[in-house]
Residue, then its C-alpha position, 0 to 999 in steps of 0.5 A: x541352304x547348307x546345313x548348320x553344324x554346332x559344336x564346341x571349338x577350342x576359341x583359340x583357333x585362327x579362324x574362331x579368333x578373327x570371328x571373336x575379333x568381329x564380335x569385339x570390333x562389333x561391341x566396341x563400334x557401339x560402347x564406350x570400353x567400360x561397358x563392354x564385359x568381354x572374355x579374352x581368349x584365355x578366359x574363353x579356354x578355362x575349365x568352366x566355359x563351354x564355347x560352341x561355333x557354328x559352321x556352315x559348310x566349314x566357315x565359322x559364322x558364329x559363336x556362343x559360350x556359356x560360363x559356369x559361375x561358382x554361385x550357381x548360374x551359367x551367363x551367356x557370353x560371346x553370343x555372336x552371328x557374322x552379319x552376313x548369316x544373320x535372319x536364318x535363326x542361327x543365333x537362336x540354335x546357337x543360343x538353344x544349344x547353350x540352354x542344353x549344355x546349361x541343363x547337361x550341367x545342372x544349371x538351374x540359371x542362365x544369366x546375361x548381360x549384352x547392350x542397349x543398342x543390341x536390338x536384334x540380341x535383345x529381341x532374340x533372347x527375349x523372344x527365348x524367354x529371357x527376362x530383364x533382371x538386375x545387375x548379378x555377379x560382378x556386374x555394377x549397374x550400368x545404364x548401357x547395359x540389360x541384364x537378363x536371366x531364363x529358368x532352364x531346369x535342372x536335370x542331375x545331368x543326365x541329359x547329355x548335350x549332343x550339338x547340333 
């Protein structure tokens, strides 16, 4: 198997566009419009988010971000990993590096909120330490919706995360 670069990417790259395209087709096959919090490509460019893809031997086979929120956490967003790469624990690289940009950060907090129908997500984040918690932020309770949060320390930012 070749080997699994991540990085941060610009999201608005051709490429990086049609693999948010596939998460979004992805999220809206499974719920309802409501139920689906999902940054657009703007969103994803803002000062506040770290967007990370993966890359294996040049084709982005998935993705993840983490969001800055002024009230002190990072939230996981746009966690993704194309079906043809999945079981070789890309999504859970992709997920360890979020974690070190999140302590780089002097974030104390990850947050999340992903789907019920989500098992694989589900079982990856708990299987990362990710307890079920209650709805936070902007988040109104919804019953298609688990919301998540991990610990991850804080480090004064002298940690500098390096990818992968």
């Amino acid at each position: 198997m070749s080997e699994v670069v991540i990085a941060p990417e610009p999201p608005g790259r051709p490429e990086i566009v049609a693999l948010i395209e596939a998460l979004d087709a992805h999220a809206m096959a499974l719920y309802p419009a409501e139920s689906n919090h999902l940054l657009d490509i703007g969103a994803l460019c803002a000062p506040a988010v770290t967007f990370l893809v993966a890359r294996r031997d040049g084709e982005a086979i998935g993705c993840g971000a983490v969001l800055n929120d002024a009230r002190g956490w990072g939230e996981i967003k746009r966690m993704y990993v194309r079906p043809q790469a999945r079981g070789r624990r890309i999504g859970a690289r992709i997920l360890d590096a979020l974690e070190q940009v999140a302590r780089a950060r002097a974030l104390a907090m990850l947050r999340l909120e992903t789907g019920i129908h989500n098992s694989e997500a589900l079982a990856l984040y708990r299987r990362a330490g990710f307890r079920d918690c209650g709805p936070f932020g902007d988040y109104a309770p919804d019953p298609l919706s688990v919301f998540m949060e991990k610990t991850v320390g804080r480090t004064g930012g002298a940690e500098r995360w390096r990818g992968t």
